[in-house]
C-alpha positions in Angstrom: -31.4 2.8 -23.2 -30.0 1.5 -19.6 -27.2 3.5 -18.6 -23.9 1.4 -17.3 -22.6 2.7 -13.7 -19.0 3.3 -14.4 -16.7 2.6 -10.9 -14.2 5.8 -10.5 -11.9 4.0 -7.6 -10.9 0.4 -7.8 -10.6 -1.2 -4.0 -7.1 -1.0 -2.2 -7.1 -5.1 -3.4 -6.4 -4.3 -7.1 -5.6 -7.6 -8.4 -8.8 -9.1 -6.9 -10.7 -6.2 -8.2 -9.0 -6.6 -12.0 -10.3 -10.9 -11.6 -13.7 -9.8 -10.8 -13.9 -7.8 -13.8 -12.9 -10.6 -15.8 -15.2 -12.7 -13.9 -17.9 -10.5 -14.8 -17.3 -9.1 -18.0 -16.8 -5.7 -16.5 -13.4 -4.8 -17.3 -13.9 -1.8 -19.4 -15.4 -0.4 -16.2 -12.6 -0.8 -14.0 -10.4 2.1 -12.9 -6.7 1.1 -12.5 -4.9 4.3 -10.8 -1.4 5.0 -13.0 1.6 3.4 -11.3 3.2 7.1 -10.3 0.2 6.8 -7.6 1.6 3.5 -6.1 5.0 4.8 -6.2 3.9 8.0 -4.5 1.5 6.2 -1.7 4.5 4.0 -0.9 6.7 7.0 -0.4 4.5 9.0 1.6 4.0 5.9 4.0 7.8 5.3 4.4 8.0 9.1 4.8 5.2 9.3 7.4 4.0 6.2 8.4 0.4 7.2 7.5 -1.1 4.8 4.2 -3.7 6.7 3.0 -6.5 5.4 -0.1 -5.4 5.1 -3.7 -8.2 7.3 -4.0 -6.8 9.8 -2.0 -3.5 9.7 -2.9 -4.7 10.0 -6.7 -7.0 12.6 -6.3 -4.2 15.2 -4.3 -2.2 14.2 -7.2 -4.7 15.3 -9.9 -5.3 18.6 -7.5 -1.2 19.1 -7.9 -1.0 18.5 -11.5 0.8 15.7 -11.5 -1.6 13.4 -13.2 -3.8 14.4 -16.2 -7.6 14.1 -15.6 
């Protein structure tokens, strides 16, 4: 059987990201962060000034407990 890579972390360009799935039939592959990480990224940069990675933002969020894994 050929295993299917899985992508953990969309790019920071999430809409072109979600149309190449559909272009390519990979949208059960795609990982869409939950909104709270958008909401938290955009208060940390209006806080700081400092935009850090979905990725990053998600993952210190999951460390925190304040997204389910």
């Amino acid at each position: 059987m050929k295993r299917k890579s899985v992508q953990l972390y969309t790019p920071e360009n999430i809409l072109e990201a979600f149309y190449h799935a559909i272009r390519t039939n990979t949208l059960k592959n795609l990982h869409i962060p939950h909104s709270s990480v958008f909401y938290v990224r955009a208060a940390i940069e209006a806080d700081t000034g400092v935009r850090y990675t979905l990725k990053h933002v998600e993952t210190a969020m999951k460390a925190e407990g304040m997204l389910l894994e």
